[in-house]
Structures are given as structure tokens and as C-alpha cells.
BAVEX-336492 format. One record per atom (N, C-alpha, C, CB): residue in three letters; x, y, z. Coordinates in steps of 0.05 Angstrom, whole numbers, plus 32768, in hexadecimal, padded with zeros to 4 digits. Atoms other than C-alpha are relative to their C-alpha. Glycine has a CB too. Example, Ala and Ser with C-alpha at 12.3 -4.5 7.8 and 13.67 -1.06 7.14 Angstrom:
BAVEX-336492
ala80127FE88000/ala80F67FA6809C/ala801280188000/ala7FEC80018019/ser7FF07FE87FFF/ser81117FEB808F/ser7FF18016800E/ser800980097FE3/
END
This chain:
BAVEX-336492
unk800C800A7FE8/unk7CB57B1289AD/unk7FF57FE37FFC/unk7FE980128009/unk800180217FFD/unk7C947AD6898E/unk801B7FE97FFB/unk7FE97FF77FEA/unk7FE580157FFE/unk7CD97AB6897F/unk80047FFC8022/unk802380127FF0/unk7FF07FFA7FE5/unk7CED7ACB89CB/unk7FE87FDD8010/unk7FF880308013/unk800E80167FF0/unk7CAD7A9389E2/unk7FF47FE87FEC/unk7FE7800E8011/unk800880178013/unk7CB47A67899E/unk7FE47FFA7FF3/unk80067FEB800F/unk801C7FFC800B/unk7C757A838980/unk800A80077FE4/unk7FEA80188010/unk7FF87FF4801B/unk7C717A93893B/unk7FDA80057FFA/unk80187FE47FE6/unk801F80018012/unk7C2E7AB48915/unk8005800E7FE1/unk7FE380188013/unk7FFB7FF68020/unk7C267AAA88CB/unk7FE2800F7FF9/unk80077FE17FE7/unk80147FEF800A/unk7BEE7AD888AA/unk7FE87FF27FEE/unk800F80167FF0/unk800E800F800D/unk7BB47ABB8887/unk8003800B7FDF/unk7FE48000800E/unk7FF38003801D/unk7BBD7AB08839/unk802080068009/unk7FF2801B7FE5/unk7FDC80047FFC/unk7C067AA98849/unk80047FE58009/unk801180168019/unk7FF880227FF8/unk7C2B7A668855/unk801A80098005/unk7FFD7FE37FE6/unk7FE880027FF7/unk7C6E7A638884/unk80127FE67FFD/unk7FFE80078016/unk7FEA80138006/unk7CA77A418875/unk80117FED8013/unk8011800E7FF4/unk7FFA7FFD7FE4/unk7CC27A1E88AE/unk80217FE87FF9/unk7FE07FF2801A/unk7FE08014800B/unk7D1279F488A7/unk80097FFE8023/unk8022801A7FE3/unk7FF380117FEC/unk7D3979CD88DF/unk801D800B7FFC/unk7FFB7FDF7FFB/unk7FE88001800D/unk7D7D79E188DF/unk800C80027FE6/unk80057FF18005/unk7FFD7FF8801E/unk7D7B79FD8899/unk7FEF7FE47FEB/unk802980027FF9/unk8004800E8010/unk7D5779C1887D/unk7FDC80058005/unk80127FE48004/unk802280038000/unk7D0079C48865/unk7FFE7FF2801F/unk7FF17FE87FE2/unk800B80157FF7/unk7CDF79AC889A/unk7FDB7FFF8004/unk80107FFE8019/unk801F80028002/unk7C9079C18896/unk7FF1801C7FEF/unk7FF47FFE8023/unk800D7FE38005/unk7C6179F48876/unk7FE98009801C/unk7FED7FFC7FDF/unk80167FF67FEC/unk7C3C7A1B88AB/unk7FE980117FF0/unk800E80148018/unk80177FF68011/unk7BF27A2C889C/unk7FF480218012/unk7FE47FE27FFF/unk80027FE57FF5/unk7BD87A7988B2/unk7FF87FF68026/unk7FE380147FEC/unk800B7FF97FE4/unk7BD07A848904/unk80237FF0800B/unk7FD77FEC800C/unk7FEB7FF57FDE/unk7C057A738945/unk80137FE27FF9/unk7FE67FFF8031/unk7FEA80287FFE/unk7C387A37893E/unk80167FFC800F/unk80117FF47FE1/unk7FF180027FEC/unk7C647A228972/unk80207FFD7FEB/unk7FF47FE58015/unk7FEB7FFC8014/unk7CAB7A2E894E/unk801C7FF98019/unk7FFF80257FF0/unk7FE780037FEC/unk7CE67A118985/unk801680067FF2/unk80057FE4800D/unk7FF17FF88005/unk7D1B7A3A896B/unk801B7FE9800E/unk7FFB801C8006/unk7FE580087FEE/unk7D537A1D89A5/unk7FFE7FE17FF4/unk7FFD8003802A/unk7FFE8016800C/unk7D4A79D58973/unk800880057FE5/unk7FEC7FF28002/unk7FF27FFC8023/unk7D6079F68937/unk7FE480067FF1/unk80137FDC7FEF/unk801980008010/unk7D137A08891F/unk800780197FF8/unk7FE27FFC800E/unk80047FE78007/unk7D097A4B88F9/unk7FF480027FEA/unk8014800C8000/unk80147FF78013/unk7CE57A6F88C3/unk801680097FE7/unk7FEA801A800E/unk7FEF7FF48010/unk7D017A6D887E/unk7FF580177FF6/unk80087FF07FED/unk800F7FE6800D/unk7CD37A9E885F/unk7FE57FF28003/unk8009800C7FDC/unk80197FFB8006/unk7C927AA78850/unk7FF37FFB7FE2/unk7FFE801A8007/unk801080078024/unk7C5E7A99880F/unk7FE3800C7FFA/unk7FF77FDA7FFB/unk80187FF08001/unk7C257AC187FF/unk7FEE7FE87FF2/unk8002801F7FEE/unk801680108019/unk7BE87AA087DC/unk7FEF80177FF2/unk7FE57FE88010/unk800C7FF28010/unk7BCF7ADC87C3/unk800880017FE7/unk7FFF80128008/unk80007FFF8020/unk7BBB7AE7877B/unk801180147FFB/unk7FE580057FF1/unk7FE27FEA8009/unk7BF97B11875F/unk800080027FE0/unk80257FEF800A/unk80097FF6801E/unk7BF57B378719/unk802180107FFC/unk7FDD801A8000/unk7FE77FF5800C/unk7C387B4486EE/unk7FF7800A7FE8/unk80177FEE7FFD/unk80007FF1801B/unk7C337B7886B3/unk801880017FF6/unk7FF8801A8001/unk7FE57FFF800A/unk7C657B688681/unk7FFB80087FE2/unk80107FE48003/unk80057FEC801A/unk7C727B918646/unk801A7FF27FEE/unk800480298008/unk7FEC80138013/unk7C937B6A860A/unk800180127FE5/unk7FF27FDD7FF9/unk80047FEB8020/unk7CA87B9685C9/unk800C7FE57FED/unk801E80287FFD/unk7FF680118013/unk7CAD7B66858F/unk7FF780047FE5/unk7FFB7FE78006/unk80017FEC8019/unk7CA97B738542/unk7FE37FDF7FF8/unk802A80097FE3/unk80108010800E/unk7C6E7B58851C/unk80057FF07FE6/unk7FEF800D7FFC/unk8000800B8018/unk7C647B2E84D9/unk800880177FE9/unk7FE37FF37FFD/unk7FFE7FE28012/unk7C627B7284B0/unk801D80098004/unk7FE9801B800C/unk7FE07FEC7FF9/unk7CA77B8D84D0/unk7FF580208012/unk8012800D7FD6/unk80087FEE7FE6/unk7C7E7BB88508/unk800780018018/unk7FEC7FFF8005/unk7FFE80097FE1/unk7C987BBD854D/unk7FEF80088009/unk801480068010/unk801780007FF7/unk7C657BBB857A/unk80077FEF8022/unk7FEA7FF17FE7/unk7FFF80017FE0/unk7C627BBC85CC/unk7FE67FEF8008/unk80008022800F/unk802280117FFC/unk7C307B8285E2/unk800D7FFD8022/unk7FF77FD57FE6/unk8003800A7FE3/unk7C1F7B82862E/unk7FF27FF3800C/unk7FFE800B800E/unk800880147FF3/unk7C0D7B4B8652/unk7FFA7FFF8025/unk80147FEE7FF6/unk80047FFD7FE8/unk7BED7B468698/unk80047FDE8003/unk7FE580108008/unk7FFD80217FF7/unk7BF77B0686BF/unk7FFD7FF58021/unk801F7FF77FF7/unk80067FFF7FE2/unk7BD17AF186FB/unk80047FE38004/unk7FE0800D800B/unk8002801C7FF7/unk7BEA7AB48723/unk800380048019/unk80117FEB7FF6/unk7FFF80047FEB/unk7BF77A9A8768/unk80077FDB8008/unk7FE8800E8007/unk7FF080118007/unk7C187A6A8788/unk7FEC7FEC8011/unk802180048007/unk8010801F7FFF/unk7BF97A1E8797/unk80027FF6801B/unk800E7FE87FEC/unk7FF780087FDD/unk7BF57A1187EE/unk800C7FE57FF5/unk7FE07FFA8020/unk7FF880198003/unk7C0079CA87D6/unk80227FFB7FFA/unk7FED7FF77FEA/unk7FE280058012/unk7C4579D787B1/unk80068021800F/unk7FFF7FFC7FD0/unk7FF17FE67FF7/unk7C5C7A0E87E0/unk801A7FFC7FFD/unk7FFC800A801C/unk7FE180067FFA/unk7C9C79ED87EE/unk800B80027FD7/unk80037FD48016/unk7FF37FFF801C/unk7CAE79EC879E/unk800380227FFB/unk7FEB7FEF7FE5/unk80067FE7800B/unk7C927A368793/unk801D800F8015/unk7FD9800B8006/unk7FEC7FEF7FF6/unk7CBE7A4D87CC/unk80227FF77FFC/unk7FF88002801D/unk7FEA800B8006/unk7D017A1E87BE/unk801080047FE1/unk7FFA7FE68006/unk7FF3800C801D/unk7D047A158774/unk800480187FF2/unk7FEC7FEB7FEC/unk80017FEE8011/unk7CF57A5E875D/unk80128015801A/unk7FDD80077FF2/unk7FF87FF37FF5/unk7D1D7A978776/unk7FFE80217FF9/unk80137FF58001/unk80147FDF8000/unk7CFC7ACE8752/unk7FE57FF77FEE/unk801580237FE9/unk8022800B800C/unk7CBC7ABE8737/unk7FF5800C7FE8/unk7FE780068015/unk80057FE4800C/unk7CAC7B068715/unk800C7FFA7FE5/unk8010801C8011/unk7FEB7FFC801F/unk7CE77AFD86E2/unk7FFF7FDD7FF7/unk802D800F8009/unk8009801B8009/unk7CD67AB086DA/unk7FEF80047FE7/unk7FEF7FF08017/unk800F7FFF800F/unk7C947AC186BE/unk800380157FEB/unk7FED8000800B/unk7FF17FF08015/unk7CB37AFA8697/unk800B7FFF7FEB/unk800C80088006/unk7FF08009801C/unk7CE07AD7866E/unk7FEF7FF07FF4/unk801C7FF08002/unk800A800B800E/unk7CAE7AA48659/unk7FE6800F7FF3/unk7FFE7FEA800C/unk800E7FF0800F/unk7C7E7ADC864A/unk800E80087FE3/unk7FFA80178010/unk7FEC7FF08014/unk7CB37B008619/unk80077FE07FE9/unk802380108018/unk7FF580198013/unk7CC57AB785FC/unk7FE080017FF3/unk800D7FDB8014/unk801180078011/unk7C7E7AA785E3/unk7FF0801B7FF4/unk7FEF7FEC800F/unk80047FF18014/unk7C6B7AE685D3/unk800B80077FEA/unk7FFE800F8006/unk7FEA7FF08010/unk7CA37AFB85AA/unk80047FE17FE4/unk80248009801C/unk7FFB801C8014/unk7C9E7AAF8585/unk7FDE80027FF4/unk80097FDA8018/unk80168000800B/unk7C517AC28578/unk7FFF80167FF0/unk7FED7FFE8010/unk800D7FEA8006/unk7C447B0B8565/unk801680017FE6/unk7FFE80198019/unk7FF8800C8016/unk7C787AFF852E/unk7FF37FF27FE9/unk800C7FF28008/unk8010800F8011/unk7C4C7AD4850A/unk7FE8800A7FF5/unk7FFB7FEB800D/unk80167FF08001/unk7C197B038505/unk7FFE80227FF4/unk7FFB7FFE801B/unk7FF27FE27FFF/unk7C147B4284E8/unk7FEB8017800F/unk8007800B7FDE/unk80027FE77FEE/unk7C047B87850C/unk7FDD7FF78006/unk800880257FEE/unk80247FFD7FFE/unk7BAB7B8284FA/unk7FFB7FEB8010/unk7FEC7FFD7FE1/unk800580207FF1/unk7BB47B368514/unk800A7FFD8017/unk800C7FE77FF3/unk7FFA800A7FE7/unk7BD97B3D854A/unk7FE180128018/unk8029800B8008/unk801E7FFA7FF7/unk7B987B708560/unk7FED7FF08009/unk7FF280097FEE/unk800F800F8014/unk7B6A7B3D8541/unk80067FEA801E/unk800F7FFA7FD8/unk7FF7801D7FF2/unk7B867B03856D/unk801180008016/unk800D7FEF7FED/unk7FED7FFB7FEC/unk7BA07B1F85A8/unk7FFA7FE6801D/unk7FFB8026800A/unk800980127FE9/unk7B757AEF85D6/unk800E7FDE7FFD/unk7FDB7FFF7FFD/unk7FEE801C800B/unk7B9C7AB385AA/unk801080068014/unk80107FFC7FE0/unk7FE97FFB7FF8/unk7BD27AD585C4/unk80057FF88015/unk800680147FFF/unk7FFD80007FE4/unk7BC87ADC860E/unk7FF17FDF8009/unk7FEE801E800D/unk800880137FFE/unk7BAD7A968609/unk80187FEB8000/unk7FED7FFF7FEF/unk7FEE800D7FFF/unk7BE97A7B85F3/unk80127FFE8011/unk800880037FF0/unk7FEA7FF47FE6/unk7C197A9A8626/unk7FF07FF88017/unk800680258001/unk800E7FFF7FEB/unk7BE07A868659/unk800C7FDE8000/unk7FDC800A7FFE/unk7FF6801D8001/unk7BEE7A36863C/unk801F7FFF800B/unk7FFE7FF47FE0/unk7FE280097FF8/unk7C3B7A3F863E/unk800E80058026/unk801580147FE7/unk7FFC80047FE4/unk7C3C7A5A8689/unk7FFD7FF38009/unk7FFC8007800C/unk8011800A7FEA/unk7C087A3286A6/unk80137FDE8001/unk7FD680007FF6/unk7FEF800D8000/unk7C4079FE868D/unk80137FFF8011/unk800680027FF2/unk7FE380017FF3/unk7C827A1086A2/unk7FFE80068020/unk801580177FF2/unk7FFE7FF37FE3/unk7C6D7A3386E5/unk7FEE7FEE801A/unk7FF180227FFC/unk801480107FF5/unk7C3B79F586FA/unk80197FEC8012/unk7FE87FEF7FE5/unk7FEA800A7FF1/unk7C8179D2870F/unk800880148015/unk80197FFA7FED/unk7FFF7FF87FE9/unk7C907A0C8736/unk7FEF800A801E/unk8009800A7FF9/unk80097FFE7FEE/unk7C5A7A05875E/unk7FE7801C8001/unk80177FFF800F/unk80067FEC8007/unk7C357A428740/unk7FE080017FF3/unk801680067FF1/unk80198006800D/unk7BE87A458722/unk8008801E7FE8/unk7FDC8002801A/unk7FFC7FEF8008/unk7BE27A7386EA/unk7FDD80017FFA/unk801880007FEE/unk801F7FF27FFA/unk7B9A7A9986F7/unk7FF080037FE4/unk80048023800F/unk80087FED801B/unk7B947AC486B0/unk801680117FF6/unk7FE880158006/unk7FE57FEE8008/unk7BC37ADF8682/unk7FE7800C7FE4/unk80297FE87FF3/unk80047FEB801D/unk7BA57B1D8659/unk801780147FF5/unk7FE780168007/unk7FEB7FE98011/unk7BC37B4B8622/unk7FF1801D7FFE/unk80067FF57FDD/unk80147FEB7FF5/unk7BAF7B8C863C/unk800280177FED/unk8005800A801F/unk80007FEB8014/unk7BD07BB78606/unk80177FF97FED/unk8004801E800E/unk7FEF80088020/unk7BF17BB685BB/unk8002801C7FF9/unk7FEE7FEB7FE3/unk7FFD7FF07FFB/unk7C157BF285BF/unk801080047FDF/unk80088001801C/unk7FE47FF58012/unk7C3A7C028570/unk800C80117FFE/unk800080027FEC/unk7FF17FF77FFA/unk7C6E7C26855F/unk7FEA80257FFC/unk801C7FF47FF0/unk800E7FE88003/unk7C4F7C7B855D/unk8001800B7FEA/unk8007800F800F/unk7FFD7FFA8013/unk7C617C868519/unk7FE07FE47FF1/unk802680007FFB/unk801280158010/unk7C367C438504/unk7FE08007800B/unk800C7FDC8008/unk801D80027FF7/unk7BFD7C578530/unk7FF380167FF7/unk7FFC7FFE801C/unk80077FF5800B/unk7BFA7C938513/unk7FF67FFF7FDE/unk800E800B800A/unk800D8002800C/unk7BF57C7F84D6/unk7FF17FEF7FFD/unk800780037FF6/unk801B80137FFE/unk7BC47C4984E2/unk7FE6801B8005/unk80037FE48023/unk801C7FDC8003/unk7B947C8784F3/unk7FFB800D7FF3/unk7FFF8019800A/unk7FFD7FFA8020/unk7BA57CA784B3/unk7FE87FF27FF4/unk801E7FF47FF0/unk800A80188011/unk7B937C6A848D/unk7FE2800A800D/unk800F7FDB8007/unk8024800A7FFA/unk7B457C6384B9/unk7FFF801A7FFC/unk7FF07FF08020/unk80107FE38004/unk7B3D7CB584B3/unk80037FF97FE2/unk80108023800E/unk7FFF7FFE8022/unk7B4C7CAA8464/unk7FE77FF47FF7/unk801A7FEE7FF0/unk800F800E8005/unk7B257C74845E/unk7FDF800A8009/unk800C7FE9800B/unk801E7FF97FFB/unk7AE17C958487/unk7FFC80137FF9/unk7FF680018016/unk7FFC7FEF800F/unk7AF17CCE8462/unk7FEE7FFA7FE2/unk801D80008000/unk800580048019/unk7AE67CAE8421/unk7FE57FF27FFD/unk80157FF17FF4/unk8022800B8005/unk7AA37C8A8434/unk7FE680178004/unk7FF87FE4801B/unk80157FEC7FFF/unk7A897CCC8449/unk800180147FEC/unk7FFF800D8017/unk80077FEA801D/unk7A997CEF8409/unk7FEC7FED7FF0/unk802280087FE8/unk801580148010/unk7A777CAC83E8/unk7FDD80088003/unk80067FDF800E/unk80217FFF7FF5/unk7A397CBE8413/unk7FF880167FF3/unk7FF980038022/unk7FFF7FE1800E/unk7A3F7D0783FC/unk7FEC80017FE9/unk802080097FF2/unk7FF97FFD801C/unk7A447CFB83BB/unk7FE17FFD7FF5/unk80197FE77FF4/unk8019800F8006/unk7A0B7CCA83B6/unk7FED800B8006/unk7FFE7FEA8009/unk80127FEB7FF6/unk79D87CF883E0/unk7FFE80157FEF/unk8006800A8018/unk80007FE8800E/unk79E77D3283B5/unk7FFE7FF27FDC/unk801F80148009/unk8004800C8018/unk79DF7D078371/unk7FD67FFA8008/unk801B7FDF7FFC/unk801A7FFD8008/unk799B7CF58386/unk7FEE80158002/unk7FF57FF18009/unk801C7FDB8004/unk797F7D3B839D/unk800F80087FE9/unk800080258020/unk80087FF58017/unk79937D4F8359/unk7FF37FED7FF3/unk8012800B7FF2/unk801680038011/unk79767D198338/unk7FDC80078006/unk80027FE57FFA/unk801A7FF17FF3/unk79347D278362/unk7FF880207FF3/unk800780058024/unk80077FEC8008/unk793C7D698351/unk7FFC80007FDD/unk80128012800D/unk7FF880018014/unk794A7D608305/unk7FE07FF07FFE/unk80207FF57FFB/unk801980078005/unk79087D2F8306/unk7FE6800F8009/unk80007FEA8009/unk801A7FE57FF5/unk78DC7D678329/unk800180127FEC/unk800780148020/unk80017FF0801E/unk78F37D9582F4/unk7FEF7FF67FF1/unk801980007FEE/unk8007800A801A/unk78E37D6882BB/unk7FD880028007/unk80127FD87FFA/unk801C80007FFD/unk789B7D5982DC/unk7FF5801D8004/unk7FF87FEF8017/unk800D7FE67FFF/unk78937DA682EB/unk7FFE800C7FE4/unk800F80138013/unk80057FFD8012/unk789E7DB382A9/unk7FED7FFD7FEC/unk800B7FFC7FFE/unk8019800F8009/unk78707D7A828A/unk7FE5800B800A/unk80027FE48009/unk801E7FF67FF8/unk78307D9982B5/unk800680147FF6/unk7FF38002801F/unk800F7FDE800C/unk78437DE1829C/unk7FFE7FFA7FE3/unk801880238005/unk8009800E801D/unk78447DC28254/unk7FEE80017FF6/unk80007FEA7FFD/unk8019800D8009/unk78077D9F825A/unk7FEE80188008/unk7FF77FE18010/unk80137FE97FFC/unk77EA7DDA827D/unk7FFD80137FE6/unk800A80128019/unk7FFF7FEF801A/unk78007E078247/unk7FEE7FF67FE8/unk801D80027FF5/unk800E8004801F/unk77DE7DDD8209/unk7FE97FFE8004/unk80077FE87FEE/unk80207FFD7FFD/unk77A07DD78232/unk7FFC80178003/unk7FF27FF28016/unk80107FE3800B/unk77977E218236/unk800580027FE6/unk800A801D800D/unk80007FFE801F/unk77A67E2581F0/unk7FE17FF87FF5/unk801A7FE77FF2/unk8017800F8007/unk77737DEE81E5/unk7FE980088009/unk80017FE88006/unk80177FF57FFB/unk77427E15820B/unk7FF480187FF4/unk800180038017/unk80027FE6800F/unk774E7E5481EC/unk7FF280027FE6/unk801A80087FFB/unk80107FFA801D/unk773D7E3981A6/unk7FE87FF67FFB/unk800D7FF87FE9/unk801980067FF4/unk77017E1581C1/unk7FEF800D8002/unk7FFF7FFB8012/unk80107FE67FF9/unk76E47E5881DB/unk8005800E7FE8/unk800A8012801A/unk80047FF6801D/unk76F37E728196/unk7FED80027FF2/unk800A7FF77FF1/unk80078012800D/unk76D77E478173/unk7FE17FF88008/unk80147FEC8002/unk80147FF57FFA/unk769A7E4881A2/unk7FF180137FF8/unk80048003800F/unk80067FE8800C/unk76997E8F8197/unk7FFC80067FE4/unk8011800F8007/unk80047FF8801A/unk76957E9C814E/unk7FE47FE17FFA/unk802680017FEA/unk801F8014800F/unk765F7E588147/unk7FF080128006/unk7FF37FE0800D/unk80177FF87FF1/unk76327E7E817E/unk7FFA801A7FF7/unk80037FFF801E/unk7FFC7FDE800A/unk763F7EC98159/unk7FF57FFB7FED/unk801B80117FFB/unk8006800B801B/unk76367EB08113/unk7FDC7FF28003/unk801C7FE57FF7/unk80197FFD8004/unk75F07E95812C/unk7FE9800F800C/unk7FFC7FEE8001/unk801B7FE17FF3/unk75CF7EC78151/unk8005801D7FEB/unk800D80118030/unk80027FE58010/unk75E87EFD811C/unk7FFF7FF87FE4/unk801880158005/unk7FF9800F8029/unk75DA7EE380D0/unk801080197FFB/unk7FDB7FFB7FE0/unk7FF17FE9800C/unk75FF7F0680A4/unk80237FFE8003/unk7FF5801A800F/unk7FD980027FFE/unk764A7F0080C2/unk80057FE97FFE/unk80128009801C/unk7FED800C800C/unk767E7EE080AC/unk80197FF18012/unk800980127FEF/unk7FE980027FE3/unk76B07EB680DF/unk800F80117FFA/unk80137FE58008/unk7FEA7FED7FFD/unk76E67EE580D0/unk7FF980118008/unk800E80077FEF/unk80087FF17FFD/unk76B87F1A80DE/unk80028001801E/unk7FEE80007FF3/unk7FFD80047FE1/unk76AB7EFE8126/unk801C7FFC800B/unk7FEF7FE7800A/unk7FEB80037FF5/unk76F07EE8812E/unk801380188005/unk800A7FEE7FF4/unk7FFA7FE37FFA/unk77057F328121/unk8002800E801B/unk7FEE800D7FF5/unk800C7FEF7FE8/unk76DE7F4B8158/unk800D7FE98017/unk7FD780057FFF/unk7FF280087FF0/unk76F07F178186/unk801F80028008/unk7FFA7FEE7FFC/unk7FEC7FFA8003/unk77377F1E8181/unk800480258005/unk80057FF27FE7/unk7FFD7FE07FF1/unk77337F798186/unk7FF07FFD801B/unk7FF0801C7FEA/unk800E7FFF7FE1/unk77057F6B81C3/unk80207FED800E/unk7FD57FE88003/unk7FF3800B7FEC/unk77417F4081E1/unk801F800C7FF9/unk7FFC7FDE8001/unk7FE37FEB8000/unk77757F7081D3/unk7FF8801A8006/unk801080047FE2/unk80027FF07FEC/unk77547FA381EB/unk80027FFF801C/unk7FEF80077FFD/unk800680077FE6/unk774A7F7D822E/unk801B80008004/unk7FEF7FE88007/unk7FDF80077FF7/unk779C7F6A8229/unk800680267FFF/unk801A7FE57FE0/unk7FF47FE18004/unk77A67FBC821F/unk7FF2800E8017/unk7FF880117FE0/unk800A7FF77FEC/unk77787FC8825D/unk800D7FFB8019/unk7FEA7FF88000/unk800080167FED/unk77957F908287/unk801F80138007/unk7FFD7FD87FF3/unk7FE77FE67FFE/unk77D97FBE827A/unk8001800B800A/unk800680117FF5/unk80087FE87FF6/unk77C37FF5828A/unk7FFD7FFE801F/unk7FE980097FF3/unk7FFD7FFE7FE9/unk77AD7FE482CB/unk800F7FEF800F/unk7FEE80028008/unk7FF080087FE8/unk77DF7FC282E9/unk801A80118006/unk80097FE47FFB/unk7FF27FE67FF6/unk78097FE78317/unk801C7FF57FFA/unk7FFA800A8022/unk7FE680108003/unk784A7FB5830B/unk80017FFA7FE7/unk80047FE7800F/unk800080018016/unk78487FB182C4/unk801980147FFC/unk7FE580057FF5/unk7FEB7FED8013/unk78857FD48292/unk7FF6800F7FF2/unk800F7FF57FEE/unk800D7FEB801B/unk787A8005825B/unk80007FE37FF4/unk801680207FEC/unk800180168013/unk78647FD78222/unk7FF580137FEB/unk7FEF7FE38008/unk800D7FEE801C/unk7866800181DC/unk7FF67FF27FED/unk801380107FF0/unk800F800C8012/unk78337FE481B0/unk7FED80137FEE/unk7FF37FEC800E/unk80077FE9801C/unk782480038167/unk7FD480058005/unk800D7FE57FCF/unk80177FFB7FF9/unk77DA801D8177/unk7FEF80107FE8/unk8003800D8019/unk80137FF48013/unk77A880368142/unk7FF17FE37FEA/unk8015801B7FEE/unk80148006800F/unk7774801A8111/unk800E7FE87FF1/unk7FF5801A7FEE/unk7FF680128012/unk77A07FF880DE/unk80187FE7800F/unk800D80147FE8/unk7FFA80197FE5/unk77D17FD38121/unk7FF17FF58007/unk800880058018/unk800580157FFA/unk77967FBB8132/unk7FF57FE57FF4/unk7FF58007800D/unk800E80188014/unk77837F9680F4/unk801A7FF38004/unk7FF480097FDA/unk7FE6800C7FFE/unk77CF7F8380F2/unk7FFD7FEA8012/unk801580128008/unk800E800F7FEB/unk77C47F648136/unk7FF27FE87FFE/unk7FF1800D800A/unk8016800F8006/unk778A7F418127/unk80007FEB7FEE/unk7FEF800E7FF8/unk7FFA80178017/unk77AA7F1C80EE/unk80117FEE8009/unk800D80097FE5/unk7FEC800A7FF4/unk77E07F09810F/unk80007FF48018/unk800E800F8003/unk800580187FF7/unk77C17EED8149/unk7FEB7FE77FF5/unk7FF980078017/unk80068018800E/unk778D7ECD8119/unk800D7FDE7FFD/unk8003800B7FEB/unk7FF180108018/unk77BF7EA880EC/unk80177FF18016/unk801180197FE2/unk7FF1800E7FE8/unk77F27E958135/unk7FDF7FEA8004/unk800D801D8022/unk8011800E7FF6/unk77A37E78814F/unk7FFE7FE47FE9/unk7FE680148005/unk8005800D8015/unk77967E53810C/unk801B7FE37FFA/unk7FFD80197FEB/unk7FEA80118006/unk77E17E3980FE/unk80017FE9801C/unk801E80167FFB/unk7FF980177FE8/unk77D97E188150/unk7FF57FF07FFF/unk7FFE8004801A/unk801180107FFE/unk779B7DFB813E/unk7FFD7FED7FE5/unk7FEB800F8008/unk7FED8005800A/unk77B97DE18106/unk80147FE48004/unk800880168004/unk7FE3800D7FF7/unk77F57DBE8126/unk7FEE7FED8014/unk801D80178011/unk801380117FEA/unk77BB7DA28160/unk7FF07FF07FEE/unk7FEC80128016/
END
């Protein structure tokens, strides 16, 4: 209908093409334009200005001898100023920027091996951002942002790349292990030693008290009773504390049998025998 009354409407962000008898003759800007067909006017096409995003997926082998799938996004759009080039000079646009993706990737990621091309992917998409914003600036083209959205290797390599980091965090947590369980034993091994040292020291100080109170005992006997003899008192001291160890027996309800030689002449036995043990400690102290 608008041909039928020589109307034409282009869309906003769009730019129309407009030719004479097959030859350019204007760019039309969005809204109503008088188009006199019956002079040979018409519409070659159309031009978007919208921002337009190509995902291109480039497989190329690394420095190492890895193949490896690098994808590239790539947002451009084309220039109102240089419509007439964008729409004349290029005739697919898509596979333009395609091949010069695949050329500079495939001349970079080469140079690099697998951890670096990771490592330096923003080089990457930087570089391919320089070499478009080149070649495609003649056709009339802006180039927006070129990212590298994914570094895809081959499934055998990525698997074992996962290997490798489970091995590897593997082995720092046996390290940790290892090391945690070395110091609670030494901890423990130094608690020993010191539990030992106090029952030690405990032990030689009852000793040391024991022959103290002895030794007490037979001064303080010997002078309230003339007449005896320390051995005399030490006698008695000693059957008085074996009687008390033969009582102390007796009543306890958790105690074992304990057969010990009992009569008159065991207990002199006894008596010598812890003597001459008391004597030989005090002695050695």
C-alpha cells in the first residue's frame, strides 16, 4: 500500500537503502519518506544499527600439542555514517568476522601452552578485538567487545587436569594429617614425661618424709624412755606399722588374698628387712 501512494516507512535503529534505477542514491533515516517509484526510486534493503553478537567456536592445538576449543563472542554493529560501505562492500558479514576470528586465534593460542592460554585469555580476546576493529572499520562496521567466553580441552585432558589438582590436594591434606598427628603425640609424649617427673618427685618426697618421721620417732622415744636403744624403738615402730598394713588388708573389701608368713620369728624377719631397705635409701639420699 505504501508503494501504491509512494510512501515508504523505515523503523527506528534501522537505515533504508534507497537506488535510482539500480544505482545508490540516498540513505533514509527511521519514519515516512516519499519514495516515487514511477522515476525509477526503490528500496534496496535495509540496515539495522543494532548491537549484534556472533559466537564463534575455533578448535586449535596449543604450545604443548593440546587441542583445545576457544570461544569467542563478538559484539558489533554497523556505523549510520558508513552505511553505504557496510551494506555494498560486505555480503555476509557473520562469516567475514568468522574467518578473521579463526585466523588470529589459531596464530595465537599456538604460542601458548594449555595453563597460558587460561592464564591469558583476556590477551587473547584483546588481540582478536585489535585485529577486527581493523579489518571490519573499512567495512563500515564498529567492533563493541570481543570476549573469550570458554576454553573448552580435549575430555581426556580435562580429565586428567582434575586428576593432577585432586592428587595434588590430596597430598597437602595428608601433609596436614601427618603434621597434626606428630604434634598430639609429641604433646602427648611431653605430658607423659612431666607426669612422670611429678610422680618421681612425689615418690622421693614421701620417702623423704617417711624417714623424717622415723627419725623423729626414735629421737622423741629414746628421750622420754632412758634405757632404749634406737633399734629398740625402731623395732617397735616398724611391728606397729605392719600391723596397721595387715589391718588396712583386712578391711578392705577390694583387696586380693595376700599370703604373708605370719608368726613371731616373720615378724623379726620383716623388721630387718624393712630396717636395712629404710637404712640402704637413706644411704643413697
Amino acid at each position: 500500500m505504501g508503494n501504491l501512494f509512494c510512501c515508504v516507512q523505515v523503523d527506528q535503529s534501522t537505515l533504508g537503502i534507497r537506488e535510482r534505477f539500480g544505482k545508490f542514491d540516498d540513505v533514509l533515516e527511521p519514519g515516512c519518506h516519499f519514495l516515487p517509484w514511477c522515476i525509477g526510486s526503490q528500496i534496496a534493503g535495509y540496515h539495522t544499527l543494532r548491537l549484534q553478537q556472533l559466537d564463534v567456536r575455533c578448535e586449535t592445538k596449543s604450545k604443548d600439542n593440546v587441542f583445545v576449543t576457544v570461544v569467542a563472542s563478538i559484539q558489533y554493529r554497523a556505523l549510520a555514517d558508513k552505511a553505504t560501505d557496510a551494506f555494498y562492500k560486505l555480503s555476509n558479514t557473520r562469516s567475514q568476522i568468522q574467518a578473521y576470528v579463526f585466523d588470529v586465534i589459531r596464530a595465537s593460542v599456538p604460542k601458548l601452552n594449555l595453563d597460558d592460554v587460561f592464564e591469558q585469555k583476556n590477551q587473547i580476546a584483546k588481540t582478536v578485538e585489535e585485529e577486527l576493529e581493523k579489518a571490519m572499520s573499512a567495512y563500515g562496521y564498529e567492533i563493541v567487545q570481543t570476549l573469550i567466553v570458554d576454553i573448552e580441552p580435549d575430555e581426556h585432558v580435562k580429565r586428567a587436569m582434575n586428576e593432577i589438582n585432586a592428587a595434588a590436594r590430596l597430598r597437602v591434606a595428608a601433609n596436614e594429617k601427618a603434621e597434626a598427628e606428630k604434634i598430639i603425640q609429641i604433646k602427648q609424649a611431653e605430658g607423659d614425661a612431666e607426669a612422670k617427673y611429678l610422680a618421681g618427685l612425689g615418690v622421693a618426697r614421701q620417702r623423704q618424709a617417711i624417714v623424717d618421721g622415723l627419725r623423729d620417732s626414735v629421737l622423741g622415744f629414746s628421750v622420754n624412755v632412758p634405757g632404749t636403744t634406737v633399734k629398740d624403738v625402731l623395732d617397735m615402730v616398724l611391728i606397729t606399722q605392719y600391723f596397721d598394713t595387715m589391718k588396712d588388708v583386712g578391711a578392705s573389701s577390694k583387696s586380693s588374698a595376700v599370703f604373708i608368713p605370719h608368726g613371731p620369728g616373720a615378724v623379726s624377719d620383716i623388721a630387718g628387712q624393712i630396717r636395712q631397705g629404710l637404712l640402704q635409701g637413706s644411704a643413697v639420699q
